[in-house]
C-alpha positions in Angstrom: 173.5 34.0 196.8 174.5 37.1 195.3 173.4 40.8 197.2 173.1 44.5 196.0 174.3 46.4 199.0 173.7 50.4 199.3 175.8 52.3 200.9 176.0 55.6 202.6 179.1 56.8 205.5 178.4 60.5 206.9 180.9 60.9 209.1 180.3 63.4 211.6 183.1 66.1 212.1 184.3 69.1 209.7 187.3 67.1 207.5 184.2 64.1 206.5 185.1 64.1 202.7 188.4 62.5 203.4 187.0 59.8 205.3 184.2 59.2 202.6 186.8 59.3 199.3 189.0 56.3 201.9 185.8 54.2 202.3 184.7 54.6 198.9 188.6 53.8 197.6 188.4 50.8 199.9 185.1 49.3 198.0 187.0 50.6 194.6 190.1 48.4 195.1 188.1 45.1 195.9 187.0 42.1 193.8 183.3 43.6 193.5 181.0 45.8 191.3 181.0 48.7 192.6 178.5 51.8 191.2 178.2 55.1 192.5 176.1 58.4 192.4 175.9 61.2 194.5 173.8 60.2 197.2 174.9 56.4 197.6 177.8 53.7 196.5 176.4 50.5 195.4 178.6 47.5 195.8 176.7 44.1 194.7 178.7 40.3 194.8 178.1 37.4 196.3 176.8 37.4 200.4 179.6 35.0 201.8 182.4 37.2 199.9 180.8 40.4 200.7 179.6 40.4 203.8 183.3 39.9 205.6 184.5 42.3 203.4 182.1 45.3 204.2 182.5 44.5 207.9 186.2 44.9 207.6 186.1 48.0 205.8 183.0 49.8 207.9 185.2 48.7 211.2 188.2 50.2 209.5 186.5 53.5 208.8 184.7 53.7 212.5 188.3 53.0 213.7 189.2 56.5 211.6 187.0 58.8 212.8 184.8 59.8 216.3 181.5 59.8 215.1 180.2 58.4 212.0 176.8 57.1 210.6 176.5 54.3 207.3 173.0 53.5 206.5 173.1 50.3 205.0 170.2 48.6 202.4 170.8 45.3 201.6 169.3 43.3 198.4 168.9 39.9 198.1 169.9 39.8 194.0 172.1 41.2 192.0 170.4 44.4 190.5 174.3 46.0 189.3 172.7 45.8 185.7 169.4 47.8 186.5 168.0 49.9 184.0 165.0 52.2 184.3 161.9 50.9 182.0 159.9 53.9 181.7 
């Protein structure tokens, strides 16, 4: 079952930028689509792939920083080729 996943990390302390261009370098380097926009990263692939992979990196940039917030929106299809109709 493929996924469309929306991501957004605020970490919570004065040097957050770094800690967002890491997380967003992580999804980058990995096997899946991966769109972004100023707001959000979008990441879409398959559920059983995905899944372990975005737990590993959101536990790897937790480990990084105090406090941090990701709001998470999760998909069930693959919408990486969406284009507006109107």
């Amino acid at each position: 079952m493929n996924i469309s996943v929306d991501l957004t990390l605020s970490p919570l302390q004065d040097d957050y930028e770094k800690h967002v261009i890491d997380f967003i370098k992580a999804l980058r380097d990995s096997e899946f689509t991966v769109l972004e926009n100023p707001l959000s990263t979008q990441i879409y692939g398959d559920y059983d792939k995905l899944m372990p992979f975005l737990n590993k990196e959101i536990k790897r940039s937790f480990e990084a920083v105090g406090i941090s917030v990701l709001t998470m929106k999760v998909v069930k299809t693959d919408r990486s080729d969406y284009e507006p109709h109107f």
